[in-house]
N, C-alpha and C positions, 0 to 999 in steps of 0.2 A: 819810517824804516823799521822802527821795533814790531808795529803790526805787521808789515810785511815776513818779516823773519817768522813772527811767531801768532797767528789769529787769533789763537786759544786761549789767551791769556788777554785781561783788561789791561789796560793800558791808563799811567795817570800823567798825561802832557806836559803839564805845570801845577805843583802841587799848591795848592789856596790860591790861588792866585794866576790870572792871566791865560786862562784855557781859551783852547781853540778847538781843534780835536780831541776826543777824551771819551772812555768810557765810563771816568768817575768825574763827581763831579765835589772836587773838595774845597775845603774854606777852612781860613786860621782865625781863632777870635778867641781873645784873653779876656772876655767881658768876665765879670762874677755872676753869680746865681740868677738873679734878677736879669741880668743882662740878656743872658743864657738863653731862658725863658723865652724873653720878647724874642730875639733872634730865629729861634728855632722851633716857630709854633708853627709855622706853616715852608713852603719854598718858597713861597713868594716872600716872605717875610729872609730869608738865607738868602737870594737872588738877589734883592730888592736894598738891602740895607745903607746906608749912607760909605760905609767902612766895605761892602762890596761894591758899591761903585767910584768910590772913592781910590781903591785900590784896583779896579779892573779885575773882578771877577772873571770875568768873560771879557775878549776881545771885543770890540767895535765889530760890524758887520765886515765880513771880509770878501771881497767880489774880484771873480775871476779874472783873466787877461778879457774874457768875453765881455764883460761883464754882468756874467751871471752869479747871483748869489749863492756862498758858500755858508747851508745852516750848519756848519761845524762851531761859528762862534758862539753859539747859545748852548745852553744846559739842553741836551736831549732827553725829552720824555721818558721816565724809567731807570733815568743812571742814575745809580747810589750814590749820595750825598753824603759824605765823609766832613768831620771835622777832625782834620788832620793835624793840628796845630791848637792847643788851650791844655789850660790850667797855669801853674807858674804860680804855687802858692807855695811863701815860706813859713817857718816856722819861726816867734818872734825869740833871740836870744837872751840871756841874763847880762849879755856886756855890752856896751856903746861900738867898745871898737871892732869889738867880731860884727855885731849888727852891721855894722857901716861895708862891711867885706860880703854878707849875705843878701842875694837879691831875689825880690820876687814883685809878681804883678801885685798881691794881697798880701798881709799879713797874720795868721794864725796866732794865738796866744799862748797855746800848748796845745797837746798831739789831741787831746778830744776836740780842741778846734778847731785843727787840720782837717781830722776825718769829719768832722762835720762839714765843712765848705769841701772836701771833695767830696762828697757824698753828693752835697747840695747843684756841686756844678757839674758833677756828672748824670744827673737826673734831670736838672733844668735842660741840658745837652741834647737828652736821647727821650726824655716823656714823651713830646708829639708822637714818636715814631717815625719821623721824617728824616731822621741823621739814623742811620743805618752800621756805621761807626766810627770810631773815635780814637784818636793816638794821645794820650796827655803827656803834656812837655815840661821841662822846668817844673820837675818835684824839689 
């Protein structure tokens, strides 16, 4: 319906997760640097992962009343690859019980730690060239 209304503009179905139709093609992953890395060296490597199929990246093949097959469940050739979802690195506090109130995927030791693991996970991210770009969540 939204393409109908409006062509000119990409459309993103279901954001990380569960595409069908889509002119982007995004994915959410909180791995850290390393993580990053392996994930996002190639598409097949983003397509392919235990944590995208695990989660339905892409729907199942979807087949008409005819049944003729609909290639709308796949990543099509050329759509930008967005990691729409990552990061979620705290900062570690001086107290137990504020600690216990702050949350994150990782924990930083002080702020040159921070900036260093974003640094690190925002490069392990986008190095390939293959992720196109990036939304980071849970600072």
């Amino acid at each position: 319906m939204t393409k109908s209304l409006d062509p000119t503009r990409p459309i993103n179905d279901n954001c990380g997760w569960e595409h069908v139709v889509t002119d982007l093609s995004t994915f959410h992953d909180y791995a850290d640097a390393s993580g990053m890395a392996d994930r996002c060296r190639s598409i097949k490597d983003i397509l392919e992962t235990p944590l995208a199929r695990l989660r339905g990246m892409f729907l199942g093949p979807v087949y008409g009343s005819d049944g003729s097959y609909d290639p709308g469940s796949q990543h099509q050739r050329g759509a930008p690859i967005l990691c729409t979802e990552f990061g979620g690195v705290k900062i570690a506090s001086g107290s137990d019980e504020l600690q216990s109130e702050v949350w994150g995927y990782t924990t930083a030791q002080d702020s040159q730690d921070l900036l260093k693991r974003v640094e690190n996970v925002m490069m392990a991210t986008v190095r390939s060239g293959v992720v196109c770009g990036v939304v980071w969540t849970q600072l």
